[in-house]
C-alpha positions in Angstrom: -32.1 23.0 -133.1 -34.3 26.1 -132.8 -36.3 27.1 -129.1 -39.5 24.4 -130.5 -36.6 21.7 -130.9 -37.2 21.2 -134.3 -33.9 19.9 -136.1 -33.2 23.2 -139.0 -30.2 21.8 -140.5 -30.1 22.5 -144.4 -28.7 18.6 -144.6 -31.7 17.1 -143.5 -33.9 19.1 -145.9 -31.3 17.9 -148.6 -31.0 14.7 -147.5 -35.1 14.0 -148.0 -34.8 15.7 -151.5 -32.3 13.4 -152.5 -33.6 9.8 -151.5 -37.0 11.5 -153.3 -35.4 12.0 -156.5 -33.1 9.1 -156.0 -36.7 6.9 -155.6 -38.4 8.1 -158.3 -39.2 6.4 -161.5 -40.2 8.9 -163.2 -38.7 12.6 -164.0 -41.8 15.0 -162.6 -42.0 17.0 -166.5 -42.2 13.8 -168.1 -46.1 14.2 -168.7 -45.7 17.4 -170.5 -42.7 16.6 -172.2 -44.5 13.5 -174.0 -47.8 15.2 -174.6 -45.8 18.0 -176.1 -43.6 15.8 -178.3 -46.9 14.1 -179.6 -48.3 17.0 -180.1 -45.5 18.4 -182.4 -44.8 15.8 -184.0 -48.6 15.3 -184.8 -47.8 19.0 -186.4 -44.8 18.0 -188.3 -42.3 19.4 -186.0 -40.1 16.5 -185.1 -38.4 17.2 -181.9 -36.1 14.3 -179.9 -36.8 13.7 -176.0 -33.5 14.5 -173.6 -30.9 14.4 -176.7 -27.4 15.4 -175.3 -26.4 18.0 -177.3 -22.5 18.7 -177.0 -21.9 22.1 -175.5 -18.6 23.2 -174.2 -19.3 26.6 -171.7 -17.4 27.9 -168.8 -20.0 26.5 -166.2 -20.4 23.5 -168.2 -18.6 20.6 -166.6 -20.6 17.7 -168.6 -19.4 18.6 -172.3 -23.4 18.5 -173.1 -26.3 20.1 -172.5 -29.5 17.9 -172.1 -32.5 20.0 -172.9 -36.5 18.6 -172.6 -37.1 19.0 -176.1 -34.7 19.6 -179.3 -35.6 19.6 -183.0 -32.5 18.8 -184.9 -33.3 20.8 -188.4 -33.7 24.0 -187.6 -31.5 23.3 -183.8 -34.3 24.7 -181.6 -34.2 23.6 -178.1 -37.4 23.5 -175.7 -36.8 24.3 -172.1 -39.7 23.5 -169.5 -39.2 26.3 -166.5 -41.5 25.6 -163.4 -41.1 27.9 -160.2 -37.8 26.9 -159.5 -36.3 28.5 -162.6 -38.2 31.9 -162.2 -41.4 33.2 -162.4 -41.6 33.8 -166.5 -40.9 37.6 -166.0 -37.6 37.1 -163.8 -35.7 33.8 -164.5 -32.8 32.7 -162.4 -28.6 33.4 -163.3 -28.6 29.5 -164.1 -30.9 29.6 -166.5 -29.7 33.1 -168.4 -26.1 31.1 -168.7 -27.6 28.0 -170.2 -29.5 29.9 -173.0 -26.6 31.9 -173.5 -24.9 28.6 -174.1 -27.0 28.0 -176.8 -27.1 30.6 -178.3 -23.5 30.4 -178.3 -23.5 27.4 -180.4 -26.0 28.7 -182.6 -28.9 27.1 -181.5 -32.2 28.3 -180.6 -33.4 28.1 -176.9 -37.0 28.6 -176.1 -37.5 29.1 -172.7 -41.3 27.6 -171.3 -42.1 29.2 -168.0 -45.0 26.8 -167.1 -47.0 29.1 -164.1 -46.5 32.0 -166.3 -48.8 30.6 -169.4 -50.9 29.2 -166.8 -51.6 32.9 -165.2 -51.8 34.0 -169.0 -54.3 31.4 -169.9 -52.0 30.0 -172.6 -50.6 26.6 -173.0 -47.0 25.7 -173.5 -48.1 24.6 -176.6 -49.4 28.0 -178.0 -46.1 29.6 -175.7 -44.1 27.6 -178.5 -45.8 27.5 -181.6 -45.1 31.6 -181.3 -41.4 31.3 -180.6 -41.5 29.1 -183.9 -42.9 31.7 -185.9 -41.0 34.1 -184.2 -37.6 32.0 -185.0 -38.8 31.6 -188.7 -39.0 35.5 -189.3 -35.6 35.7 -187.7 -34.0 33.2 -189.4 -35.5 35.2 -193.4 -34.1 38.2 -191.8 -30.8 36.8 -191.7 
């Protein structure tokens, strides 16, 4: 307890986290996620929801990798990155080892930080229709 008597353990602040994500019905990118896969798709690029894609890395206990979005043909894999991940500029250790993971397998991660193309004044839409083009240049120059 600190001098106001206020309980600071870490537990408790872990503790209410948990039953809140154990009670919801929903994931909290779900929204995006869908109105991004329609939109795609409405595009021609057919991209699966949560499709484990089998990854075997040294931090990767699971044998898989579950990314938001991943279009099978060309193996391009969407990543939605709110503030917890990084600010867009500076992304956290986690997330540089799971798009190192993909890349390790040969597939293409394209990493969405969210506030970013908000303070940009670009949607994640626009945000991935460039890394598209972007991967299709790369891939020619192969």
């Amino acid at each position: 307890m600190n001098e106001r008597g206020i309980n600071m353990n870490i537990n408790n602040k872990r503790s209410h986290i948990h039953r809140a994500n154990r009670n919801r019905v929903e994931e909290t990118d779900m929204p995006i996620k869908m109105r991004l896969l329609n939109y795609f798709n409405k595009n021609g690029v057919h991209f699966l929801l949560d499709e484990k894609i089998p990854i075997l890395g040294v931090g990767n206990r699971m044998g898989y990798k579950l990314p938001d979005l991943y279009e099978k043909t060309n193996k391009l894999v969407i990543e939605l990155d709110g503030p917890i991940h990084g600010d867009g500029e500076n992304v956290t250790r986690k997330t540089i080892d799971k798009m190192s993971d993909y890349l390790t397998h040969d597939i293409f991660p394209c990493n969405v930080p969210l506030e970013w193309c908000e303070e940009k004044g670009i949607t994640p839409e626009q945000f991935i229709e460039v890394y598209i083009q972007l991967h299709k240049t790369w891939r020619l120059r192969q």
